[in-house]
C-alpha positions in Angstrom: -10.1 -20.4 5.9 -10.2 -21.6 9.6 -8.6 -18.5 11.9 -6.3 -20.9 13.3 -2.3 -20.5 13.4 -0.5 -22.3 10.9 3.6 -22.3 10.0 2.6 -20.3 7.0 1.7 -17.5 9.5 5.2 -18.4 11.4 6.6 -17.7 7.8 5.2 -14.5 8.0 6.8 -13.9 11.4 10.1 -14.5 10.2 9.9 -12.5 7.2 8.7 -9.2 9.5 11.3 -10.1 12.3 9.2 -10.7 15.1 8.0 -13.7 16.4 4.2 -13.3 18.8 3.9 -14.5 22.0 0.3 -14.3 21.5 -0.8 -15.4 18.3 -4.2 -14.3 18.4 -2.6 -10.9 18.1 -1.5 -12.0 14.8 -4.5 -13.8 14.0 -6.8 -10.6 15.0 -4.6 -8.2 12.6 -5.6 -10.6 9.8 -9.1 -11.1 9.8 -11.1 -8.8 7.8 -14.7 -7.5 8.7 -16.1 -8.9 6.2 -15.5 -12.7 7.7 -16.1 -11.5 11.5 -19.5 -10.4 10.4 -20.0 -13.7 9.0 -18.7 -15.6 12.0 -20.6 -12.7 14.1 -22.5 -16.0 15.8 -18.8 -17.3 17.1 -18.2 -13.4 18.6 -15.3 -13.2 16.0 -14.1 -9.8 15.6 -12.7 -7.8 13.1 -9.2 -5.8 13.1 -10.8 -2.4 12.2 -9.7 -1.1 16.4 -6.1 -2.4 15.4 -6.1 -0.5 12.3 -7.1 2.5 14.2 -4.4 1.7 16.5 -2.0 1.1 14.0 -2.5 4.1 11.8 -1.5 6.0 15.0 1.6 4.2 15.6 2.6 4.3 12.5 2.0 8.2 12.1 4.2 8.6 14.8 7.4 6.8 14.3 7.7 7.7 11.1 7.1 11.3 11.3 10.0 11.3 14.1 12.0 9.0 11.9 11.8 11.9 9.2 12.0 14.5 12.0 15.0 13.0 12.9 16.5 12.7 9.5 15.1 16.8 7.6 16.4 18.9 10.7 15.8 21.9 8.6 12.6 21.3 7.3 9.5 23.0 8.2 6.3 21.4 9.5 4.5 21.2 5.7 7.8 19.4 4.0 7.8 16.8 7.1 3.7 16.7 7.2 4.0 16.1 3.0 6.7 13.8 3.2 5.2 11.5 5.9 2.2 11.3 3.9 3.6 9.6 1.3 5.6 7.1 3.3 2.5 6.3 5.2 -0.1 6.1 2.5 -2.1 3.4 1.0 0.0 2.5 -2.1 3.5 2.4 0.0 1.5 -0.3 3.0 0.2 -2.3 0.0 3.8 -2.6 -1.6 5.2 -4.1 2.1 2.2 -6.1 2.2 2.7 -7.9 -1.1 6.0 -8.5 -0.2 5.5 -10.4 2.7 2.8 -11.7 1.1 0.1 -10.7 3.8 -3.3 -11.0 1.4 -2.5 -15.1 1.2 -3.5 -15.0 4.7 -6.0 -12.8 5.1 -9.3 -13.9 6.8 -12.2 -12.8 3.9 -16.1 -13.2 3.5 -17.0 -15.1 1.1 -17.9 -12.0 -0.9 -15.0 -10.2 -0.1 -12.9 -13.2 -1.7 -14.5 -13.9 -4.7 -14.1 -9.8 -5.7 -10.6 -10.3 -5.2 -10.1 -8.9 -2.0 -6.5 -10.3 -1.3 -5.4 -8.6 -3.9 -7.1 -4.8 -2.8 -4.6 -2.0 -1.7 -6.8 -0.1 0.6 -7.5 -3.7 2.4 -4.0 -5.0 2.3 -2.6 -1.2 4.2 -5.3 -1.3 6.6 -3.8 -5.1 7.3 -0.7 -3.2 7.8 -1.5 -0.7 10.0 -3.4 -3.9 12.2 -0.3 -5.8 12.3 2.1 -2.9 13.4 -0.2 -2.4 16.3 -0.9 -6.1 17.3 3.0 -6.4 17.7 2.6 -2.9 19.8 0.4 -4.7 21.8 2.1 -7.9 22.2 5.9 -7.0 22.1 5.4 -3.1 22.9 6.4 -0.1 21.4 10.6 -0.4 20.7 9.2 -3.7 19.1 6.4 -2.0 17.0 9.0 0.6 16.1 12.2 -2.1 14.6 9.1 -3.8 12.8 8.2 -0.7 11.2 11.5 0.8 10.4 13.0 -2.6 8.9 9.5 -2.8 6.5 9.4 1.3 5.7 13.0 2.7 5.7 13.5 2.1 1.6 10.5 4.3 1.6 11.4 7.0 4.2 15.2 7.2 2.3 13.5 7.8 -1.3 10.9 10.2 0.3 13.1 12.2 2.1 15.3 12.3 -1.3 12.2 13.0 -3.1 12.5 10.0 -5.2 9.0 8.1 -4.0 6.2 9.3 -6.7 2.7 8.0 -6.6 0.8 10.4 -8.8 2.7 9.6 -11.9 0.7 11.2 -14.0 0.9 14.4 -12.8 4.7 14.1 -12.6 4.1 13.1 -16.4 1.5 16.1 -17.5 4.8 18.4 -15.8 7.3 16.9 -17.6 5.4 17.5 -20.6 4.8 21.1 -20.0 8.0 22.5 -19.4 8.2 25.6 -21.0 11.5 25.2 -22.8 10.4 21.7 -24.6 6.9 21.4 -24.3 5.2 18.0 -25.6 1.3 16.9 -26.7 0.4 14.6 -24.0 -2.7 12.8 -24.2 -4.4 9.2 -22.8 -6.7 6.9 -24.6 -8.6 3.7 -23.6 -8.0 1.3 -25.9 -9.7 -1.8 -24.6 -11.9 -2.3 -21.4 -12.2 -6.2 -20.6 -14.2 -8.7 -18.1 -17.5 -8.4 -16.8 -19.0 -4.9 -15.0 -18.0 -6.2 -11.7 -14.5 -7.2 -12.7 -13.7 -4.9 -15.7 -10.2 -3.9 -16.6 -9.1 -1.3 -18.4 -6.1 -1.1 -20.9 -4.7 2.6 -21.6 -2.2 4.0 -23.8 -0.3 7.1 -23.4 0.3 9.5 -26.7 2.9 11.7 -26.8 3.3 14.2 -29.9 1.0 11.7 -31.7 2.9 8.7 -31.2 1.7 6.0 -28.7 4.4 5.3 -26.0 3.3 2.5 -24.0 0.2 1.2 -22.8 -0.6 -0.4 -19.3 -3.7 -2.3 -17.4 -5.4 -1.4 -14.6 -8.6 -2.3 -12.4 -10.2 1.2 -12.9 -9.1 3.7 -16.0 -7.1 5.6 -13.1 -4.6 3.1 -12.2 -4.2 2.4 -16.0 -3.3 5.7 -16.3 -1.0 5.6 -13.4 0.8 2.7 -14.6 1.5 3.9 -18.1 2.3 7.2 -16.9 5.4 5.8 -14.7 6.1 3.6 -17.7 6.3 6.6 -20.0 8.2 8.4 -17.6 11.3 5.6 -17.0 11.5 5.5 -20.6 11.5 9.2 -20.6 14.5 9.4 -18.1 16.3 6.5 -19.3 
């Protein structure tokens, strides 16, 4: 892909809120390191400084949004609670839903491993566009951008509805000392070649299987099937 500005990056625009005066701002926030170093002969750079920038940003305005909201919290509920608004998992879930990896800029290698597709690359691509629009629109712009993408997530942290480690919100559940339960997981198919493997895991509870989920590594199987388990559990 050529890094040149297209209307599918002026779809993106709209769907964030924020139009660029500079688009290379926009363009900079998309492209990988694995593509500048192979266009290193054209002096293309990657957005690993905007990330850096962006993570900064990002710590801030939300950790005032939630300042701002939990008067009476103490520094470790606030510290906790940003943490999970800001983390890799929540900045991959905005970034699929403005569809951000379509338009990434990848190495060849990068692509063909499925790099679009990769959390920890699609929530540094966050982090790089909050900061180009920092740097091109300035920090009350930065700030609506970042509100309007993260505020579902701030409301159901601050109500402490936004779990990531499902599984150990599961293995709890099934503890309790008043109705305690046999947990257990079990691999039940792995699929695709080394480099590409999936994994398919089924969760057993009091010997009976529950559900069973896929993953890319036996972890997020077990993640997956785990908040699975636990919606029927609650429902």
């Amino acid at each position: 892909m050529d890094r040149q500005y297209t209307s599918k990056h002026t779809i993106l625009e709209e769907k964030l809120g924020y139009s660029f005066s500079d688009t290379s701002y926009l363009l900079l926030a998309l492209t990988h390191s694995t593509y500048a170093y192979e266009h290193r002969k054209q002096n293309v750079v990657s957005n690993q400084r905007l990330e850096f920038l962006g993570d900064a940003i990002l710590d801030f305005i939300i950790g005032e949004e939630i300042y701002k909201r939990r008067i009476r919290w103490n520094e470790g509920e606030l510290s906790k609670t940003r943490a999970l608004v800001v983390c890799e998992k929540t900045l991959a879930k905005v970034a699929e839903s403005l569809e951000v990896g379509e338009l990434l800029f990848l190495g060849k290698g990068e692509e063909s491993t499925g790099g679009r597709a990769k959390i920890s690359t699609l929530a540094d691509t966050m982090e790089s566009l909050f900061a180009a629009i920092y740097l091109d629109g300035g920090f009350d712009a930065a700030k609506g951008v970042i509100l309007s993408c993260l505020s579902p997530y701030v409301e159901q942290a601050v109500s402490g509805n936004l779990i990531f480690d499902y599984k150990s919100k599961l293995l709890e559940k099934a503890q309790t000392k008043n109705d305690p339960h046999e947990l257990s997981f079990q691999v039940v198919e792995e699929n695709g070649p080394v480099h590409d493997r999936t994994f398919v895991v089924a969760v057993i509870l009091d010997g009976n299987e529950i559900v069973r989920a896929e993953g890319r590594s036996k972890k997020e199987a077990e993640q997956e099937a785990s908040r699975l388990t636990l919606e029927k559990w609650n429902g």
